[in-house]
C-alpha beads as a LAMMPS data file, in Angstrom:
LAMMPS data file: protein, C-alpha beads

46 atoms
45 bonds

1 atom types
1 bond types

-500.0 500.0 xlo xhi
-500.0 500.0 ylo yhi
-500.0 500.0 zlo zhi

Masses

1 110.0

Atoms # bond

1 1 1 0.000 0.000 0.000
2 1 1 2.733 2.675 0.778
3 1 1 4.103 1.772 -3.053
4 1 1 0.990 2.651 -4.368
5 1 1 0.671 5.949 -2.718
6 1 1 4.556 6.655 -3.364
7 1 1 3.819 5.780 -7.020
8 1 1 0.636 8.198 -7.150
9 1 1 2.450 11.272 -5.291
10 1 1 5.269 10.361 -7.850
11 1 1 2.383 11.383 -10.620
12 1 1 0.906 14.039 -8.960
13 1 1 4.026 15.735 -8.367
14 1 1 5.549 14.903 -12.037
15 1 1 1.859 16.021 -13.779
16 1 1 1.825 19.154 -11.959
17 1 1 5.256 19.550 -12.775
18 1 1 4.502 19.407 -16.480
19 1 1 1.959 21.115 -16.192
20 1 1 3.365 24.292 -15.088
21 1 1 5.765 24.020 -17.666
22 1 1 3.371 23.842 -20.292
23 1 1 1.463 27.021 -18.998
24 1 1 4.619 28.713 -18.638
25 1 1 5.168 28.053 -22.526
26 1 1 2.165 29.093 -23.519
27 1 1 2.824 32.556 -21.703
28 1 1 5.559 32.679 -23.004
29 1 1 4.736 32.183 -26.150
30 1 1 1.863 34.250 -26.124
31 1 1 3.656 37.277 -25.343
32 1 1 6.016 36.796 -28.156
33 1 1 3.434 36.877 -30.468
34 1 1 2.203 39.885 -28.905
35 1 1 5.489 41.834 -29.334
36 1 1 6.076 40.315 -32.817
37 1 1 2.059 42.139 -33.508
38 1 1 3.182 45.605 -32.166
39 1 1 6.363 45.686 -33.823
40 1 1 4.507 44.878 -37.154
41 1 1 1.330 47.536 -36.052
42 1 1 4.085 50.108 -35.910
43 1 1 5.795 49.336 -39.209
44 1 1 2.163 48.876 -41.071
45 1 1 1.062 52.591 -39.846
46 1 1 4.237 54.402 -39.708

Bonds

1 1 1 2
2 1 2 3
3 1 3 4
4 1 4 5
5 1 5 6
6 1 6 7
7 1 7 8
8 1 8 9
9 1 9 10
10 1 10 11
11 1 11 12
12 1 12 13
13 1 13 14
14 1 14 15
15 1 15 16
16 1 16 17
17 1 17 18
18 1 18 19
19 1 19 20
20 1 20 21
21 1 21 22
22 1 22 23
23 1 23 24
24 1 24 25
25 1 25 26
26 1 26 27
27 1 27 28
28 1 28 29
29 1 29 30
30 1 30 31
31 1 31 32
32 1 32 33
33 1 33 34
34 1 34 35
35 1 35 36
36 1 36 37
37 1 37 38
38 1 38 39
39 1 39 40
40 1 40 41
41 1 41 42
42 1 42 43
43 1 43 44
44 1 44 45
45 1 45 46
């Protein structure tokens, strides 16, 4: 019994784990794109 509930903290740690990581990239991301979008704004009306 303590295996098993080693083995599921294990994967609850690991999937939050990725988790966050994969939010993070998406931020990340995301506000890339969003720079990349104002730099060509300013270039399209200036």
């Amino acid at each position: 019994m303590d295996t098993l509930k080693s083995i599921f903290k294990f994967m609850l740690a690991s999937t939050l784990v990725v988790g966050g990581l994969l939010i993070g990239g998406t931020i990340f991301a995301a506000k890339g794109i969003d720079t990349l979008g104002d730099k060509l704004r300013k270039k399209i009306h200036h």
